[in-house]
Each structure stands twice: as C-alpha cells, then as structure tokens.
N, C-alpha and C positions, 0 to 999 in steps of 0.2 A: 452762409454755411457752404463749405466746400463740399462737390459733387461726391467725393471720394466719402467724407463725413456721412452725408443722406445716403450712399449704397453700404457702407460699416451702418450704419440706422438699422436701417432695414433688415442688415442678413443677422441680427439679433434679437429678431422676431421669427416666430415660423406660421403663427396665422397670414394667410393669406389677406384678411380684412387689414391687418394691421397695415402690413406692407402695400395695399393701397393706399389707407389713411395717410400713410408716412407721404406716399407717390402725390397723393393731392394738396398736402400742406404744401406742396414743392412745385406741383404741375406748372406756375408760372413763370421757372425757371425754364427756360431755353436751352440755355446749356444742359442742363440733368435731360432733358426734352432730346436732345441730340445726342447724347451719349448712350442713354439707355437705344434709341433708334441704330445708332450705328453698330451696337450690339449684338441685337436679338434680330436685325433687318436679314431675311436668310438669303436674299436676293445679294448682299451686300458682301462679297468676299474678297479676303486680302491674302490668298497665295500665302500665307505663309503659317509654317505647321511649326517652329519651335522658334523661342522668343531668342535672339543672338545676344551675348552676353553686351554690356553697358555698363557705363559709370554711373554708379549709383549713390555717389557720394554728394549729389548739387543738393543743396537747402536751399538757394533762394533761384526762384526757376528763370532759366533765359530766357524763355519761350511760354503762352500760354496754352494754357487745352485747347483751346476753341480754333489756334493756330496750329496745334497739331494735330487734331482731328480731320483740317486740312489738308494736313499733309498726306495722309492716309490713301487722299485720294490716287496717289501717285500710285499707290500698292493696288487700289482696287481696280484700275483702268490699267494698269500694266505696261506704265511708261516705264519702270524698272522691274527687272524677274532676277531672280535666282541671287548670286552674291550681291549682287548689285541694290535688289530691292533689300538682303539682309541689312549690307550694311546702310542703307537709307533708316529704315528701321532702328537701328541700334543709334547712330547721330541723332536721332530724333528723340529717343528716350533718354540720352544721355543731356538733351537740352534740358530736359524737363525736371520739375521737384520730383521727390519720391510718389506723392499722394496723383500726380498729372500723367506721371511714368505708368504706376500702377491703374487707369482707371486706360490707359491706353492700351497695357496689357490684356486686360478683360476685352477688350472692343476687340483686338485680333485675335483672344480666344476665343472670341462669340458668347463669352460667360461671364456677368457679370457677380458670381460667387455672392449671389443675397435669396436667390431662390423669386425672382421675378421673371416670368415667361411674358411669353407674346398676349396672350391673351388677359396678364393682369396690366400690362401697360396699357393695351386696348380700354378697361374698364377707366384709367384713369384721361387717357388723349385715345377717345373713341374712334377707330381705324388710320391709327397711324401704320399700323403694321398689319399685311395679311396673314391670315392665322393658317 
C-alpha cells in the first residue's frame, strides 16, 4: 500500500486509537516510518513557506519518494536558498506522481493533514521524535 493511501487511512478516522492501530498495521514500513519522521521532526526545517507552482500532470512517476525525500536534504542544510531552492523544489515535485508529489508537500508543510502528532507517532516508534 502506498504511503500516501495509509495517511488518506488514517485522516478518515478521528479516534486517535484508531490512527494508531492504522500506524501499527504499517509500523514496519520504513518509508511511512520516514515520512511521517520528516514531517512532524520540528528540529527538521526546509526554508520554504509556499509550495512553487509544478506539473502536475506525470502518472507514472520519474523519480521515487524515498529519492526525493532525499533530496529535501538540499533544502534542509541550505545548499540552495531563496529562488534557487524554489525552483529545486518545483523540479522535484514535477518528477514525481501526483500521490509522491503530495506526501512531499505535507513533509514541507510539516502537516501531514490526517491528524497524527508527535506524540501519536511516539506511541507507535517509541521516541523517534522529541515531544
């Protein structure tokens, strides 16, 4: 199941147990394990305050999450700033499917729009994140 599938799971639940339950059927994913972390991580900031517009027309993705979660780092360590890291940004989402695009967009809004905080990812990967 696609990451992007398990966080649409989850934000159609509002108990908080469930959206655990969901978090642990899943916990053995890595990837979901690293996306949610690059998320909610507050220590983890990527400089960039509005999403730069992208093609958003690719179906079959160039690139995968895991490689553009990657890429991020460029944004977070600030080998590129200001248009420069925009347009990194925008080439990057435009590699990507729509469902890889969007779970990248959450990670640089810090929100992954399901209603999971620091603390319910804790209960499921016990201090991955300080609270």
């Amino acid at each position: 199941m696609h990451v992007y599938d398990i966080i649409q799971q989850i934000s159609l639940t509002s108990s908080r147990n469930a959206k655990i339950d969901i978090l642990k059927a899943h916990q053995d994913d890595e990837l979901l394990k690293r996306v949610v972390h690059h998320a909610l991580d507050p220590m983890l900031i990527f400089y960039i305050v509005k999403i730069p517009p992208y093609n958003e027309n690719r179906t079959e993705p160039a690139s995968q999450l895991n490689w553009a979660i990657d890429q991020l780092d460029v944004l977070a360590k600030r080998f590129v700033t200001g248009n420069a890291a925009q347009m990194h940004l925008s080439n990057l989402l435009s590699s990507l499917c729509f469902k890889d695009a969007q779970i990248i967009e959450m990670i640089i809004k810090k929100d992954l729009r399901c209603g999971v905080s620091i603390s319910t990812a804790n209960k499921v990967w016990p201090k991955m994140l300080l609270d």
